[in-house]
Steps between C-alpha positions, in 0.01 A plus 500: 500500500372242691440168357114359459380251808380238400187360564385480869546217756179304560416335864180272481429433907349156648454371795841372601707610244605813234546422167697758349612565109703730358475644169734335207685732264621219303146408361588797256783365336354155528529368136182221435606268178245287365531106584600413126825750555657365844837460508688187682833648594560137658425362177708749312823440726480103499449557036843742549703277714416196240606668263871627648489124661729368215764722620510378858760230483744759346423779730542205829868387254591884491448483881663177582830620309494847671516297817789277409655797377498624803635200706790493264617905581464374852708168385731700421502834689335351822194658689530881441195682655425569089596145403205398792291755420464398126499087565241573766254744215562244270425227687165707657380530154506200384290426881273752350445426135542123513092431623379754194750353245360134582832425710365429872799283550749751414360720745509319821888439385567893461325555840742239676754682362396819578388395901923376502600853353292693753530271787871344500679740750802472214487392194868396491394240740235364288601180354587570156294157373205617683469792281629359164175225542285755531636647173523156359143423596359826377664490149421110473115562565510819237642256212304214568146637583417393156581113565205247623513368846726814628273712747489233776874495475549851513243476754725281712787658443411857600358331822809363578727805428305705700501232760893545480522781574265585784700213663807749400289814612425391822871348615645839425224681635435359792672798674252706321185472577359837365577285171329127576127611521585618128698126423220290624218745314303260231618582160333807310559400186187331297523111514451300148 
């Protein structure tokens, strides 16, 4: 059985143009509330994230302590392609939680860290010390967020690692070059 057409197309002619409207099925399940009941889903989000927004700074500690977890298996085991594969998800999390959780700083960090991961042709070859700062910086901006004066130093800081190691990122890549138009790329990453 065929289905019922809807409502016919309607072409109003002038002079030098067609104006032409098409019938919309959706009016019938259009829903009309009255002004007194609108909802603001914007409004509603913004009250629900206040009030999980006392949790953030353990969530971001959770994250920063899955990430030197991490470093220490490859401490210890070296750079399996698990070992990488976790320190670089941990370390992309934290890039992608830290803006929400109130953490900006933390964030540009994890995405300096991730850039070396996914751009350092091997990670054996990355200076150790290069890595552990990122770490470092990452857990140092977690547990101090709290403290007065510490956002323009984490500020800094995260500028500096990630000028690091694009200075890192483009010596070893400079063979590469299918990988420096993604090293000189502005930062994604929301700034404070």
């Amino acid at each position: 059985m065929a289905k019922e057409k809807p409502g016919t197309i309607q072409v109003k002619s002038f002079a030098d143009h067609h104006v032409i409207t098409q019938p919309n099925p959706l009016r019938k399940v259009l829903l009309r509330v009255p002004e007194s009941d609108l909802d603001d889903p914007v409004g509603r989000a913004e009250k629900a994230l206040a009030g999980l927004s006392g949790e953030f700074k353990t969530w971001m500690a959770i994250e920063a302590d899955r990430l030197s977890a991490a470093h220490a298996v490859i401490l210890r085991d070296g750079f399996t392609v698990d070992n990488r594969e976790e320190l670089f998800r941990a370390a992309h999390d934290i890039k992608g939680d830290a803006a929400t959780f109130g953490f900006p700083s933390a964030g540009a960090a994890a995405e300096s860290l991730c850039r070396i991961i996914e751009h350092a042709p091997d990670l054996d070859q990355v200076p150790p010390e290069l890595i552990t700062h990122h770490i470092n910086a990452i857990q140092a901006i977690v547990r101090e967020r709290t403290k007065l004066d510490t956002a323009a130093t984490a500020s800094k800081l995260s500028k500096q690692l990630r000028g690091v190691a694009d200075e890192f990122l483009l010596k070893v890549n400079r063979d590469r070059p299918e990988h420096l138009e993604a090293i000189l790329a502005p930062s994604i990453v929301p700034a404070e």
